[in-house]
C-alpha positions as CSV (number, residue, x, y, z in Angstrom):
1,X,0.0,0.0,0.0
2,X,1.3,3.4,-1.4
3,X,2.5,6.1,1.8
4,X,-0.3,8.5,0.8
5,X,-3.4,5.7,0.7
6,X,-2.0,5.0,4.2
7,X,-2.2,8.4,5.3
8,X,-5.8,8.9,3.5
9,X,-7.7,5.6,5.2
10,X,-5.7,5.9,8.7
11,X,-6.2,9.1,11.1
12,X,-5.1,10.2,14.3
13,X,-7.1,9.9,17.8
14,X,-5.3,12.0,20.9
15,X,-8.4,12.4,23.6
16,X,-8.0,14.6,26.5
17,X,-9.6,16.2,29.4
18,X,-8.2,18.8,31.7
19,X,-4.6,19.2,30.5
20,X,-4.4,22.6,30.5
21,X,-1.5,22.5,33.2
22,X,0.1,19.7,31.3
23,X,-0.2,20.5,27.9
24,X,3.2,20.7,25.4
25,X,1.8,22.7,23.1
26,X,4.9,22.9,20.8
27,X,5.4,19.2,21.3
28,X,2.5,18.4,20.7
29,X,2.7,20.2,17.2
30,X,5.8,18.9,16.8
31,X,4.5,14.9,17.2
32,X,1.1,15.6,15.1
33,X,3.6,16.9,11.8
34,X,6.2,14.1,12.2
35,X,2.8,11.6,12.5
36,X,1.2,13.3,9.2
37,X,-2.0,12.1,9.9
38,X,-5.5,13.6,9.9
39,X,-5.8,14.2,13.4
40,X,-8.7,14.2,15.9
41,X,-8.3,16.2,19.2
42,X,-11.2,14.5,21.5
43,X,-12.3,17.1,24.4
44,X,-13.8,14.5,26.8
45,X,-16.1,17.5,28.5
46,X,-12.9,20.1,29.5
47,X,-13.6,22.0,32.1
48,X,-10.8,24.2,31.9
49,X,-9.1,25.6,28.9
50,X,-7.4,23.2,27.5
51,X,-9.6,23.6,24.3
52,X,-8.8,26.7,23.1
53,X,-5.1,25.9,23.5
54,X,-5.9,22.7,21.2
55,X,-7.7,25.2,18.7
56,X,-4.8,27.6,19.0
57,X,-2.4,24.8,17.7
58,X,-4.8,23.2,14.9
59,X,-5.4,26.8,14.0
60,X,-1.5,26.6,13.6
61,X,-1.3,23.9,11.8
62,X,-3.8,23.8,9.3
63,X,-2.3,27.1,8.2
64,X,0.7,25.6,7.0
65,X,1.1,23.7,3.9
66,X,0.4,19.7,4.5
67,X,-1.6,16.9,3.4
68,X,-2.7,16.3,6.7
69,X,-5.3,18.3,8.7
70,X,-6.2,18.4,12.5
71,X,-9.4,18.6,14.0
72,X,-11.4,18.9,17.4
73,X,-14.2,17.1,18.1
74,X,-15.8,18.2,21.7
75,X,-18.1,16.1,23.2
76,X,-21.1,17.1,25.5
77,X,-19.7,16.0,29.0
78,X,-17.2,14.0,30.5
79,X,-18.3,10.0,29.2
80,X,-14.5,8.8,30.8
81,X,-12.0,8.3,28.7
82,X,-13.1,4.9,26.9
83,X,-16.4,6.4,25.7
84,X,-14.5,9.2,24.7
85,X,-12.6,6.8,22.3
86,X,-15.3,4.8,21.2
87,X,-17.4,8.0,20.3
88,X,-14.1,9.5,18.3
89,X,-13.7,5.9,16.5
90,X,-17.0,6.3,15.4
91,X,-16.9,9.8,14.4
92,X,-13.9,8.9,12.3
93,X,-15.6,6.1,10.6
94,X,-18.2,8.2,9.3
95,X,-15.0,10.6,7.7
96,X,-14.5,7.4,5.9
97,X,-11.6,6.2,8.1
98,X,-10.6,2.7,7.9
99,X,-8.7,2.6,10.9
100,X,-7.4,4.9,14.0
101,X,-4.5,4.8,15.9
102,X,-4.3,6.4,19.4
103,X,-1.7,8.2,21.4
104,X,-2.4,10.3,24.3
105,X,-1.7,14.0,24.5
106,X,1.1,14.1,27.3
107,X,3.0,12.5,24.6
108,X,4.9,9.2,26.8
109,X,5.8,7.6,22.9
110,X,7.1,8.2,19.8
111,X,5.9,8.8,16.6
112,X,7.7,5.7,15.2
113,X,6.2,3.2,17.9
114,X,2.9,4.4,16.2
115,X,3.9,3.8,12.2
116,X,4.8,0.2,13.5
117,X,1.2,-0.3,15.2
118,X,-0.3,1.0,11.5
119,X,2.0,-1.4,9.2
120,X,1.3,-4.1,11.5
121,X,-2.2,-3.1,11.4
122,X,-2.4,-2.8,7.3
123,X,-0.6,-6.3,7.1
124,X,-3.1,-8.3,9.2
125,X,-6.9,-8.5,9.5
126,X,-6.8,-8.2,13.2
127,X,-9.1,-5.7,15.1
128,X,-6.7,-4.0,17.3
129,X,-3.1,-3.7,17.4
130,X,-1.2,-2.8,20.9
131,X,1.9,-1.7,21.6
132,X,2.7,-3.5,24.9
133,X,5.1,-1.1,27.4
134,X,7.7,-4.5,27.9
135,X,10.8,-3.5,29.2
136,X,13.5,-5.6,27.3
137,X,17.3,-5.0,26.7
138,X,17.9,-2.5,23.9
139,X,14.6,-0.6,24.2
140,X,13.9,2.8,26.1
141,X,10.5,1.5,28.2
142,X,10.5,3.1,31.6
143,X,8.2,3.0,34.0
144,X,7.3,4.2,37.5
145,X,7.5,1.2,39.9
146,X,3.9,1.9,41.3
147,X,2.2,2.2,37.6
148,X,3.8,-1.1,36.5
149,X,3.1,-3.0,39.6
150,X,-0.5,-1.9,39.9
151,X,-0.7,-2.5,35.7
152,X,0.7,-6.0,36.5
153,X,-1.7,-6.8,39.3
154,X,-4.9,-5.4,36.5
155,X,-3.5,-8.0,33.3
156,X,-3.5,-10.9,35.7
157,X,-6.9,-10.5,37.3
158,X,-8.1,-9.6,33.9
159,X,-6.4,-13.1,32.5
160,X,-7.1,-15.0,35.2
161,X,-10.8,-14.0,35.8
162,X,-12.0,-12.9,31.5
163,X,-9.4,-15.5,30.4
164,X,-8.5,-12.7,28.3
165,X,-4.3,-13.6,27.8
166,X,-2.8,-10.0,26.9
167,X,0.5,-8.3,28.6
168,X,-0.8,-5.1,28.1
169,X,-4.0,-5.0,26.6
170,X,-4.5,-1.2,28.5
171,X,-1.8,0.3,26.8
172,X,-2.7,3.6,24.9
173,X,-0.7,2.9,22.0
174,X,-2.9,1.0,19.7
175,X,-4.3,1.0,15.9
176,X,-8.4,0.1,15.5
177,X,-9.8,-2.0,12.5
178,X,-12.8,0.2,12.0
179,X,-14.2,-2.1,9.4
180,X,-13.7,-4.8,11.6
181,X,-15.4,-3.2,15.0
182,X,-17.7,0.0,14.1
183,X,-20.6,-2.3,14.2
184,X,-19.5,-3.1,18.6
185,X,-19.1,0.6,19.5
186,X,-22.3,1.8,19.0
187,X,-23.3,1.0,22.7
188,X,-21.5,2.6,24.9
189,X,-19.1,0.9,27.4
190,X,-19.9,0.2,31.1
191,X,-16.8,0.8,32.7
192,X,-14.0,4.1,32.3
193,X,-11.0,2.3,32.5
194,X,-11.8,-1.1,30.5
195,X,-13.6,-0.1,27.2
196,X,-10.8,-2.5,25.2
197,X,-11.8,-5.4,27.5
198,X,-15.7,-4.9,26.8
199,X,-14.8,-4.5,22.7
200,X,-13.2,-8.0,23.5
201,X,-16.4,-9.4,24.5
202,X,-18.6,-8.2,22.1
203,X,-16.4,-9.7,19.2
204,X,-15.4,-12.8,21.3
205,X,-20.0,-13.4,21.7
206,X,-18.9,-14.1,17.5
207,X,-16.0,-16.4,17.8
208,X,-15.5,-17.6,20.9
209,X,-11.9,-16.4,20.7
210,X,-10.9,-12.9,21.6
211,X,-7.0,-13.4,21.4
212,X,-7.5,-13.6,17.5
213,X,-9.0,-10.1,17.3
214,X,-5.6,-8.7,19.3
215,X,-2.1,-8.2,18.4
216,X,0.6,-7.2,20.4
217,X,4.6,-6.2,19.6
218,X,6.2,-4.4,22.1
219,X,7.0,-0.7,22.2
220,X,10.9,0.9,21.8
221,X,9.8,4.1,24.1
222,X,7.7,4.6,26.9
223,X,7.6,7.4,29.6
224,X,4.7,7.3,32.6
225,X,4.6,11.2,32.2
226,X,4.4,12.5,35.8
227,X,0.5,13.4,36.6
228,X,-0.7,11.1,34.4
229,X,-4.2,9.8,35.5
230,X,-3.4,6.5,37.3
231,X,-2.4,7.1,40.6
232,X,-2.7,4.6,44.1
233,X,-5.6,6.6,44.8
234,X,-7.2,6.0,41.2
235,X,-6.5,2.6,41.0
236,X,-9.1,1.9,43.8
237,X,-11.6,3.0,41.3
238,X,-9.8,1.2,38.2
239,X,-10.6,-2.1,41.0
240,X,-14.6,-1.2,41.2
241,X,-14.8,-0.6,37.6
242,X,-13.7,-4.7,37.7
243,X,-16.7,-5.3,39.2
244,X,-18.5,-3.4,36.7
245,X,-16.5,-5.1,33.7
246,X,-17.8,-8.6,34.9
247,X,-21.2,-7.3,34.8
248,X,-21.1,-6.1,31.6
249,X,-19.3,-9.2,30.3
250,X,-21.9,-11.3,31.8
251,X,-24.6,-9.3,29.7
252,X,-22.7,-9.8,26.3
């Protein structure tokens, strides 16, 4: 497949909510033009400015000379943020989007981690490519001990009680099959913190098998930016929304 039919049928997904204090403006610019991607800026219900900074820097960018463009799609209120991507991964399908791939906007990888996911993803008929934060020898993964720990503690309930086998399957980094899973989104999710894990469901209820609807190659670079949203405190509630995840899978 040509470089420019890439960049046509695959777009761009950063979601956000309250990053005004956090936000690398330049950075961020800076990521979005070495990605060259349409991009979609997702407000998940901002109560602060960090909108109108976003609109500064597409403003900024759409006035230069590229094939991509960047947008901003606001949503209504704050649906958490794997709503938020399910509502953007269907707003991009109806731009006639074959597939998304998703970063977050305090930028903890690289622009070439992502270009990876997508040839992986245009290679294979496989729902959602992940990029799993491994640390190995020769790579640049690092990790604070209490986000990798509590991360470790989340895959092995979620293996051990959704027999769902996946290192890493809430890593950010990942490429969507819209073709393949437009058709499971349009209800929303249950749970904040395990949208992935519900999408699992809904196309395992077809074929019995959700590890053939995943693929995951590990990441080169990874940063836990500092005030990122998973912190001790939060993960109490990322342990409720468990609770919640069985329920919905037990509705699927």
């Amino acid at each position: 497949m040509a470089r420019n039919q890439v960049i046509d049928s695959c777009c761009l997904i950063i979601p956000y909510y309250n990053e005004r204090n956090r936000l690398d403006t330049l950075g961020l610019l800076n990521f979005i033009d070495s990605v060259n991607r349409h991009t979609i800026f997702v407000d998940d219900g901002s109560t602060d400015d960090s909108s109108s900074l976003i609109e500064q820097l597409i403003s900024t960018f759409n006035g230069e000379a590229k094939q991509a463009r960047a947008e901003l799609l606001k949503l209504s209120g704050n649906v958490g943020k794997t709503n938020a991507i399910r509502e953007s991964l269907l707003f991009a399908h109806t731009l006639g989007f074959t597939h998304a791939v998703i970063s977050d906007i305090d930028l903890p990888i690289k622009a070439s981690d992502l270009e990876q996911a997508i040839a992986i993803a245009f290679h294979t008929r496989i729902a959602i490519v992940s990029g799993a934060r491994v640390r190995l020898s020769g790579n640049d993964v690092k990790r604070t001990s209490i986000r990798h720990w509590i991360g470790r503690i989340i895959a092995t309930l979620i293996w051990k009680i959704f027999a769902i086998d996946s290192y890493d399957i809430q890593s950010p980094c990942k490429v969507y099959n819209l073709a393949l899973i437009s058709q499971k989104l349009e209800r929303q999710f249950a749970t904040k913190w395990f949208g992935d894990v519900e999408l699992l469901f809904r196309l395992k209820a077809e074929s019995g098998n959700a590890q053939s609807f995943v693929h995951e190659f590990s990441l080169y670079y990874w940063r836990d930016v500092r005030g990122g949203k998973l912190r001790l405190t939060g993960a109490f509630h990322v342990f409720l929304d468990l609770c919640k995840l069985q329920i919905s899978r037990l509705r699927e």
